[in-house]
VEXDREN-437288 format. One line per field, with one value per residue: residue number from 0; z, y, x of N, C-alpha, C in turn. Coordinates in pm, whole numbers, always signed. Atoms other than C-alpha are relative to their C-alpha. Layout:
N
seq	[NUM,...]
n_c3	[Z,...]
n_c2	[Y,...]
n_c1	[X,...]
ca_c3	[Z,...]
ca_c2	[Y,...]
ca_c1	[X,...]
c_c3	[Z,...]
c_c2	[Y,...]
c_c1	[X,...]
***
This chain:
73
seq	[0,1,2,3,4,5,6,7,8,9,10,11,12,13,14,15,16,17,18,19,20,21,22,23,24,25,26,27,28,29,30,31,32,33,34,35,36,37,38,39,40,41,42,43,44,45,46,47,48,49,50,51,52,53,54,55,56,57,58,59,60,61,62,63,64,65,66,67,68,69,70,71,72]
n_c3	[-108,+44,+55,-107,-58,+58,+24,-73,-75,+128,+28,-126,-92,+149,+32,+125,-11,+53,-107,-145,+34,-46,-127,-17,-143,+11,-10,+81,+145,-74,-27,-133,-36,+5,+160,-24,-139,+23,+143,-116,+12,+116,+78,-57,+33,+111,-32,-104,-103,-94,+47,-126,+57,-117,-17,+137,+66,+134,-18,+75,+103,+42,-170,-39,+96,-6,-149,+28,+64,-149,-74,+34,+50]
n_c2	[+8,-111,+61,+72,-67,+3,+86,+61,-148,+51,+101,-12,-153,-8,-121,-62,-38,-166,-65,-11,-32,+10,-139,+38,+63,+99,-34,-79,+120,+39,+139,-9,+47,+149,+8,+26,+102,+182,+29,+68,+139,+57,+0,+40,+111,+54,-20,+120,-111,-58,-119,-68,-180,-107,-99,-2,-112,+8,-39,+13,+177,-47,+46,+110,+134,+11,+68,+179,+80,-29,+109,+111,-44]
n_c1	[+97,+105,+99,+37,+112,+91,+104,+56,+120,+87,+66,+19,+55,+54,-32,-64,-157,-2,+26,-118,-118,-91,+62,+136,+25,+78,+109,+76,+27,+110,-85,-25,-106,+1,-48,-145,-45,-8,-117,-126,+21,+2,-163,-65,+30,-53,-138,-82,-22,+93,-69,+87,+18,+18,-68,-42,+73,-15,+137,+25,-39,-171,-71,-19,-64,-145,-3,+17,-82,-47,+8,-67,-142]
ca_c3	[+2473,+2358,+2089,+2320,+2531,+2237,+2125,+2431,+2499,+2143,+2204,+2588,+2646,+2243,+2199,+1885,+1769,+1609,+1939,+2132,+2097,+2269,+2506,+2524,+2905,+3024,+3163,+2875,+2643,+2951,+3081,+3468,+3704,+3732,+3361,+3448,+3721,+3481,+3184,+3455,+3519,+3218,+3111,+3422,+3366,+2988,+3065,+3381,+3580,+3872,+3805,+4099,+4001,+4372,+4393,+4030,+3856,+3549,+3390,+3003,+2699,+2677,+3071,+3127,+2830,+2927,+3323,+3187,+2995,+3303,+3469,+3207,+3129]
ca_c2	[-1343,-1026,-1219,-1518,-1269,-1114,-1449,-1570,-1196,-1290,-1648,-1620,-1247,-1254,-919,-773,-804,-465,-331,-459,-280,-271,+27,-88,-99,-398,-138,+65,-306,-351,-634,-684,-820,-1138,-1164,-1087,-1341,-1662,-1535,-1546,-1886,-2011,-1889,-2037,-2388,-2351,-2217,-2429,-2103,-1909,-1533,-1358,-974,-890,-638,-571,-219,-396,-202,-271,-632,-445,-468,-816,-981,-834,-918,-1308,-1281,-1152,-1438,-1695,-1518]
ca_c1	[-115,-320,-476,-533,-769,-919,-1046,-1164,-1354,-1496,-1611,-1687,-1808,-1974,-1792,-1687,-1352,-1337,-1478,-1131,-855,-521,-604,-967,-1080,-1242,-1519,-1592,-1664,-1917,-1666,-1715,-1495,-1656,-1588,-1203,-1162,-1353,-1082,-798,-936,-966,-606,-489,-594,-498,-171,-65,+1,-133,-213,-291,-440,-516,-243,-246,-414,-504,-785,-697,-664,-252,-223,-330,-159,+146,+88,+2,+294,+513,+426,+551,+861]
c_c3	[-26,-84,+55,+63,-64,-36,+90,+48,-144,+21,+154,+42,-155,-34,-146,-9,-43,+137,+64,-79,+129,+157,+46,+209,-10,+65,-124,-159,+96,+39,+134,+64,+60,-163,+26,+54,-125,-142,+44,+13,-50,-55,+118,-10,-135,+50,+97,+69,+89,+0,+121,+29,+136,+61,-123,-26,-91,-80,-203,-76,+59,+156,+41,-67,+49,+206,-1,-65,+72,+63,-63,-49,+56]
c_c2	[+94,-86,-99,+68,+46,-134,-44,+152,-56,-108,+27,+117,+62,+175,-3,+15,+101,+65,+9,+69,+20,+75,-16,-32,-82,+98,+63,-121,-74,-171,+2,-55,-147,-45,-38,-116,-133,+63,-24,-117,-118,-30,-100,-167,-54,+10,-57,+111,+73,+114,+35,+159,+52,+116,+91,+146,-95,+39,-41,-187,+10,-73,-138,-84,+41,-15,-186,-14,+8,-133,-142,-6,-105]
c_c1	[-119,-108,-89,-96,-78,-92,-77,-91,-102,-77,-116,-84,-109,+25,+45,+129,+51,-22,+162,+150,+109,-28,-155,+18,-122,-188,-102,-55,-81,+36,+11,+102,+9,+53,+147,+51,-56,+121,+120,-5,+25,+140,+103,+34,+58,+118,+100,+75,-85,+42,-90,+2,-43,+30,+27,-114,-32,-190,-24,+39,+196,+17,-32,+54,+132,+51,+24,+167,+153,+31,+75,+102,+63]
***
């Protein structure tokens, strides 16, 4: 799932894939939280699940791949 978000921060957000790393926060790669919400979206639609981060801390790539992947355990 990690990679899955790197590519889509890569194609989608035209970030650097060197830039992202594991621990990388989505603020400090100048990643807002509209950003967050269309990659939630996106994954939700690919994935055929509903992720719902309303109650959720998730501030890094690590914490939402392993929230997404939570969900499809």
């Amino acid at each position: 799932m990690y990679e899955k978000l790197v590519d889509f921060a890569v194609r989608q957000l035209e970030l650097d894939p060197e830039q992202i790393q594991p621990d990388s926060t989505f603020e400090s790669l100048g990643i807002d939280s509209l950003d967050v919400v269309e990659m939630v979206m996106d994954l939700e639609s690919e994935l055929g699940v509903e992720l719902d981060l309303e109650d959720q801390k998730i501030t890094t790539f690590q914490e939402l791949a392993d929230f997404i992947d939570s969900k499809l355990g």
